[in-house]
C-alpha positions as CSV (number, residue, x, y, z in Angstrom):
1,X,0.0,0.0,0.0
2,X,1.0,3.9,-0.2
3,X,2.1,6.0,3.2
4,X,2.7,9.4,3.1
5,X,2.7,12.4,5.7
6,X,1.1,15.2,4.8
7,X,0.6,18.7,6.3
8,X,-3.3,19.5,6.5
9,X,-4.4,22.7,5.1
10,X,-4.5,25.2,8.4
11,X,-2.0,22.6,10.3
12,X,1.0,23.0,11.6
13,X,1.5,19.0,12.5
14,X,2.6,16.5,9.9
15,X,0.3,13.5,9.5
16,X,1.0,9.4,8.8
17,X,-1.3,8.4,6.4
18,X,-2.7,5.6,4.1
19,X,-4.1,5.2,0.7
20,X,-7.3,4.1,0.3
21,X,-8.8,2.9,-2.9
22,X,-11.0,5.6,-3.4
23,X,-7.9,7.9,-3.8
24,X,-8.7,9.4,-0.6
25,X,-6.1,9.0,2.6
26,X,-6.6,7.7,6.0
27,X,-4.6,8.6,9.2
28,X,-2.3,5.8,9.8
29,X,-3.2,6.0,13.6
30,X,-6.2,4.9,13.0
31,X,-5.6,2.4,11.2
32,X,-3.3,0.5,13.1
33,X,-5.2,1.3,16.4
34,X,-2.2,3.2,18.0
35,X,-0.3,6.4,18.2
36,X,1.5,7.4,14.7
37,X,2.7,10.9,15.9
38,X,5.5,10.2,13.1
39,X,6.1,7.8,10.5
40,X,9.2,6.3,11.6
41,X,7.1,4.7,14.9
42,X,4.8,3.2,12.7
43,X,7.1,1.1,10.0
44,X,8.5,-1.1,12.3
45,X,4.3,-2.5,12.7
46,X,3.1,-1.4,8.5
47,X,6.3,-4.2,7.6
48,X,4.7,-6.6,9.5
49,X,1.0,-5.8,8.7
50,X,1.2,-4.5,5.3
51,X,-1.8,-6.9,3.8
52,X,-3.8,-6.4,6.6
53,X,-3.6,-2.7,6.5
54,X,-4.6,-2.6,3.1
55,X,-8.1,-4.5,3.6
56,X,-8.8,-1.9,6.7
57,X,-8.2,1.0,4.8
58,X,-11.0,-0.5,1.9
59,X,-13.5,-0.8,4.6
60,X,-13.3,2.2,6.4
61,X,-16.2,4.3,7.3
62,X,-14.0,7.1,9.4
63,X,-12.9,10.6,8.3
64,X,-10.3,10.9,5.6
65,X,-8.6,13.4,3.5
66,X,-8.8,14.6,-0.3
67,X,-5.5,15.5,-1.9
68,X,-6.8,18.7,-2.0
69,X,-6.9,19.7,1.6
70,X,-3.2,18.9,2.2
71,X,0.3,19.1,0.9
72,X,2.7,16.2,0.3
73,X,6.0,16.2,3.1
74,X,8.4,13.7,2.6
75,X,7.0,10.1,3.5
76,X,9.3,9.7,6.5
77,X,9.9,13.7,7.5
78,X,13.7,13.7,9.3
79,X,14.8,10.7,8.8
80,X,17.3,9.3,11.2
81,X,19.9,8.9,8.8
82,X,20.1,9.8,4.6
83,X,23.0,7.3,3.3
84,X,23.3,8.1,-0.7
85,X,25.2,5.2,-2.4
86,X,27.0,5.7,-6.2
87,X,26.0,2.1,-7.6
88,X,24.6,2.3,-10.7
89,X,28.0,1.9,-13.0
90,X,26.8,4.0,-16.0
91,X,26.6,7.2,-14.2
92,X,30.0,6.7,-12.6
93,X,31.6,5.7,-15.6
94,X,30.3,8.9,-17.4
95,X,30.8,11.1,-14.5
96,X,34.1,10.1,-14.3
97,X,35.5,10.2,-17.8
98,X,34.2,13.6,-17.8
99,X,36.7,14.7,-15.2
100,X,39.2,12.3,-17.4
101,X,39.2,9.7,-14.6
102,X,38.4,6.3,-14.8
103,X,36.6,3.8,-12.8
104,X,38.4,3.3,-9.3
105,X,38.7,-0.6,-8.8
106,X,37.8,-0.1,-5.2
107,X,34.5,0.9,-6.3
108,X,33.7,-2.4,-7.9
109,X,34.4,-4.1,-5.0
110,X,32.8,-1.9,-2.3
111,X,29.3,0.2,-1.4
112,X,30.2,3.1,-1.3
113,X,28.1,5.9,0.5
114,X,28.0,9.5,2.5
115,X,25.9,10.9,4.6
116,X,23.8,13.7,3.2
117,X,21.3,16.3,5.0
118,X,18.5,14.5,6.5
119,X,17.2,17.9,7.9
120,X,17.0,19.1,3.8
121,X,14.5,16.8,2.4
122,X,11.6,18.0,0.6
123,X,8.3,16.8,-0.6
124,X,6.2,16.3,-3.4
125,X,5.7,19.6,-5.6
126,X,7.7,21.9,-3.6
127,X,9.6,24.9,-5.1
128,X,13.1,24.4,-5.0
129,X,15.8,26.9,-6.0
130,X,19.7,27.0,-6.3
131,X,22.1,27.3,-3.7
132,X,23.7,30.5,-3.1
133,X,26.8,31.3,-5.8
134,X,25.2,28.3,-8.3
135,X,24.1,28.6,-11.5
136,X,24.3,25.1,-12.7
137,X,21.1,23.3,-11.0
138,X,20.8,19.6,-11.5
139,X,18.1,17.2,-11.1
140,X,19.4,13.3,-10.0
141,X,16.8,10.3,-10.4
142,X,17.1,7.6,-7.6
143,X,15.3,5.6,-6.0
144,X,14.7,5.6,-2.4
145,X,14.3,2.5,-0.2
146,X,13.3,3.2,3.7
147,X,14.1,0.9,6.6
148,X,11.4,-0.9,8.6
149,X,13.1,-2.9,10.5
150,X,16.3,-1.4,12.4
151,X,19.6,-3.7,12.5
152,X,23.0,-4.2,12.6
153,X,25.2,-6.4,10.5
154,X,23.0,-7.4,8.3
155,X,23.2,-10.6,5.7
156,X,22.6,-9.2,2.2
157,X,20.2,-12.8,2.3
158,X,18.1,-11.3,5.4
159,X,18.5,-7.7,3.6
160,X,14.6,-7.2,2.0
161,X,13.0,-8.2,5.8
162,X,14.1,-4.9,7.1
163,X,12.7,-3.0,4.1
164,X,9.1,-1.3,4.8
165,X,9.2,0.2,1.3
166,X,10.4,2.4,-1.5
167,X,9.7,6.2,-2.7
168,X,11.5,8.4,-5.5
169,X,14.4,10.5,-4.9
170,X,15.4,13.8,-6.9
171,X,19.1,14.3,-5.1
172,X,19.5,18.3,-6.4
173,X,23.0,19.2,-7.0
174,X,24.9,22.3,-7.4
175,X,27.4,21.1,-10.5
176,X,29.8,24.4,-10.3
177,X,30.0,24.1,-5.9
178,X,30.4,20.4,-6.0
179,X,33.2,20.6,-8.7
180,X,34.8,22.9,-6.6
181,X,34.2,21.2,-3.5
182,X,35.5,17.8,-5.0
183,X,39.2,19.2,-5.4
184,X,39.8,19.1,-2.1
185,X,39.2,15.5,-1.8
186,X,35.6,15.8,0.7
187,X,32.4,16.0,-0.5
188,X,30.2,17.2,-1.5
189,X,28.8,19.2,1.0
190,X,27.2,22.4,0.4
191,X,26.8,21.2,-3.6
192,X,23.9,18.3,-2.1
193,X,23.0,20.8,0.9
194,X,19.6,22.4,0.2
195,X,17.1,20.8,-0.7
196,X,16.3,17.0,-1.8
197,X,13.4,15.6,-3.1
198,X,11.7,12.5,-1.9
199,X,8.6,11.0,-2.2
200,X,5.4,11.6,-2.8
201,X,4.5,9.1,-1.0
202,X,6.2,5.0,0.3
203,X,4.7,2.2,-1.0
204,X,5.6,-1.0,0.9
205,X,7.7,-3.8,0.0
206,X,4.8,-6.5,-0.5
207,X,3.7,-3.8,-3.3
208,X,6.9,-4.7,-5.2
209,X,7.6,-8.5,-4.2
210,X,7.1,-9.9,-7.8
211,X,9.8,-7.7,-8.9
212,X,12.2,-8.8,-6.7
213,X,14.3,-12.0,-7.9
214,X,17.1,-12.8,-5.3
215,X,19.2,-9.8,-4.5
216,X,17.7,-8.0,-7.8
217,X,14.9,-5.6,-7.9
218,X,13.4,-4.8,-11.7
219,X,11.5,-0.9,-11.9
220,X,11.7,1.3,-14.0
221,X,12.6,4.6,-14.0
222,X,12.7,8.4,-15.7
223,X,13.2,11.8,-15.9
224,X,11.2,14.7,-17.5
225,X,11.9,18.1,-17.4
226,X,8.9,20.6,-18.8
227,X,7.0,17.6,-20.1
228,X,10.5,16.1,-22.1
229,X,11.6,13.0,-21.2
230,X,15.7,13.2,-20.5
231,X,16.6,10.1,-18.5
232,X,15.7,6.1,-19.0
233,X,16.6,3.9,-16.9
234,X,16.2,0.3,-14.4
235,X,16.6,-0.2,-10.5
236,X,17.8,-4.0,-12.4
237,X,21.3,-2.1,-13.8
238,X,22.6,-1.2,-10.3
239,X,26.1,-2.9,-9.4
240,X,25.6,-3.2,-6.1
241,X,22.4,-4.3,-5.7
242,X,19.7,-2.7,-2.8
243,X,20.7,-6.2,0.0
244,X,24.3,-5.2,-0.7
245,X,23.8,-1.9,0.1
246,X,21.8,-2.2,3.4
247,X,24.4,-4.6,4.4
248,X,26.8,-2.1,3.6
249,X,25.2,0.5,5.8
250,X,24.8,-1.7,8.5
251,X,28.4,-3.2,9.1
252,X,29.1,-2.1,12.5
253,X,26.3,0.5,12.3
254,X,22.7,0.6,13.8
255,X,20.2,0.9,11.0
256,X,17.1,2.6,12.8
257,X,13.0,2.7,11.3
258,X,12.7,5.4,8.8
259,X,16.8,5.6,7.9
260,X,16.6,6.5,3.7
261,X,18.9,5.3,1.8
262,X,19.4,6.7,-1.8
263,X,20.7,4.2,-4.3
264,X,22.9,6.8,-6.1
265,X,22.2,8.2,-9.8
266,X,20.7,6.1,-12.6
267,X,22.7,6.0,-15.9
268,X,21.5,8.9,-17.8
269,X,19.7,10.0,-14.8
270,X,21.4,13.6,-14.2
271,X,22.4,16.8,-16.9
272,X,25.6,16.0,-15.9
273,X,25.9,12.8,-17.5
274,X,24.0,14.1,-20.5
275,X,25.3,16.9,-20.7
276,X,23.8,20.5,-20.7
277,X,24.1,21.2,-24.4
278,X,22.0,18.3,-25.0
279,X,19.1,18.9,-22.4
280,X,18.5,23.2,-22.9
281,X,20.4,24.1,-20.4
282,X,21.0,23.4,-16.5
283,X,17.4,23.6,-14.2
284,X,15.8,27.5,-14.4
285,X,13.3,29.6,-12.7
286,X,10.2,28.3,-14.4
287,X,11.5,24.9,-14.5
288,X,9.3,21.6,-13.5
289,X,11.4,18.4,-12.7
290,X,9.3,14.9,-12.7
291,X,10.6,11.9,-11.9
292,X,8.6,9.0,-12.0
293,X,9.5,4.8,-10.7
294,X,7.7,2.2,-12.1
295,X,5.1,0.8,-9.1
296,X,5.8,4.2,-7.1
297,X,4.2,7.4,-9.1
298,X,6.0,10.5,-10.2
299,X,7.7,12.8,-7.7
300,X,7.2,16.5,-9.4
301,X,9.0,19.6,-7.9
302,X,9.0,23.3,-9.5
303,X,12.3,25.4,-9.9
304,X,12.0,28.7,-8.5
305,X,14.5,32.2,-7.9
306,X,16.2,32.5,-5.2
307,X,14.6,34.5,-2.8
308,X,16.1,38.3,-2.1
């Protein structure tokens, strides 16, 4: 099923909620007949219930919201923890040789990940503008998976049982900060640290299961920016696949409910791998970014100025 938290029109407090099949959405404390104050206490029960959730939310008779009395936040608002992997080989491969570098061999052999700004997430349709000193905004299509089930040391075999579900994220990037940034051998920081996009919504792993064969899941994803489609690809092409991540994260490391991890950049998934010339430009004022997974929906955010 799909969870979300949204913000009620006149709130000031986020809300879990459900999908019911009427396109309407249903608190999640209600549903599972206990406090849901934020997502993150609820996954650890929705991984275990999933099914069961969905046949409550078809026969409920209780008060609900339309999509138009609320906004979209991020499906799990402050995360614990944002790890953002670089697995998918394409991208690197093109990132790289643009720099003239090649492929490290380390990077065959290992996960690798850093931490971005879990405070900095934002959600579906929100405006989103460049960093200060930036003029070369980029979009970056990933997809997100969210922890259910916390852990530590966990067997890429036992990997999928801590997932509650997955959700879409646009991983903005500041191409002229990071390139500077990336000299000094850090990074990036301040190039990933305004604003990313995640959502609109998680849809649980049971939603997905007959796309996942072993350690391999098969969506598909792409990119659109003002109705043109710039980026193809497949969750199926990563490297490392999603259970080698996770197990990645947590080598001597607590994995905690609600922890996001990116899975890094789909090939073709940036204007940096495509390169500006060839996509009108880097993202503008007027701009609107769409990314859409295959099982999930399409995450839409709207580029704006920066404020004065």
């Amino acid at each position: 099923m799909r969870l979300a938290t949204i913000l009620p029109r006149g709130s000031a407090e986020p809300a879990p909620v459900a999908a019911a099949p009427d396109g309407t959405w249903i608190e999640l404390a209600g549903l599972i007949g206990r406090q849901a104050p934020r997502m993150k206490y609820a996954l650890p029960y929705v991984a275990l219930h999933g099914p069961h959730l969905a046949e409550r939310a078809a026969a409920w008779k209780g008060p609900r919201y339309r999509e138009s009395e609320f906004s979209f936040l991020p499906p799990v608002v402050k995360p614990p923890a944002f790890r953002d992997f670089y697995a998918f080989e394409q991208h690197v491969k093109t990132a790289r040789a643009q720099r003239g570098l090649e492929v490290p061999p380390a990077w065959h052999e290992i996960p690798v990940f850093y931490f971005s700004n879990h405070n900095a997430l934002v959600g579906h349709e929100a405006e989103v503008c460049a960093p200060t000193g930036s003029t070369e905004l980029d979009y970056e299509l990933e997809l997100g998976v969210v922890i259910g089930h916390g852990g530590r040391d966990i067997a890429p075999e036992r990997a999928w049982e801590h997932v509650a579900g997955f959700t879409i994220v646009n991983d903005f990037s500041a191409r002229d900060l990071q390139r500077k940034e990336m000299t000094v051998g850090l990074g990036p920081a301040k190039a990933k640290d305004f604003a990313t996009g995640v959502g609109p919504w998680l849809v649980t792993r049971d939603e997905v299961a007959d796309r996942i064969a072993g350690e391999k899941l098969s969506l598909a994803m792409s990119a659109r920016v003002n109705g043109r489609e710039l980026s193809s690809g497949n969750v199926e092409s990563l490297h490392h696949p999603i259970p080698r991540l996770i197990a990645q994260a947590s080598r001597d490391a607590e994995l905690f409910p609600g922890d996001l991890i990116g899975t890094g950049t789909v090939g073709t998934g940036c204007i940096l791998e495509l390169g500006p010339e060839n996509t009108g430009g880097w993202l503008k004022p007027g701009d609107t970014v769409e990314l859409a997974v295959e099982r999930i929906g399409v995450l839409r955010h709207h580029v704006v100025a920066r404020p004065t």
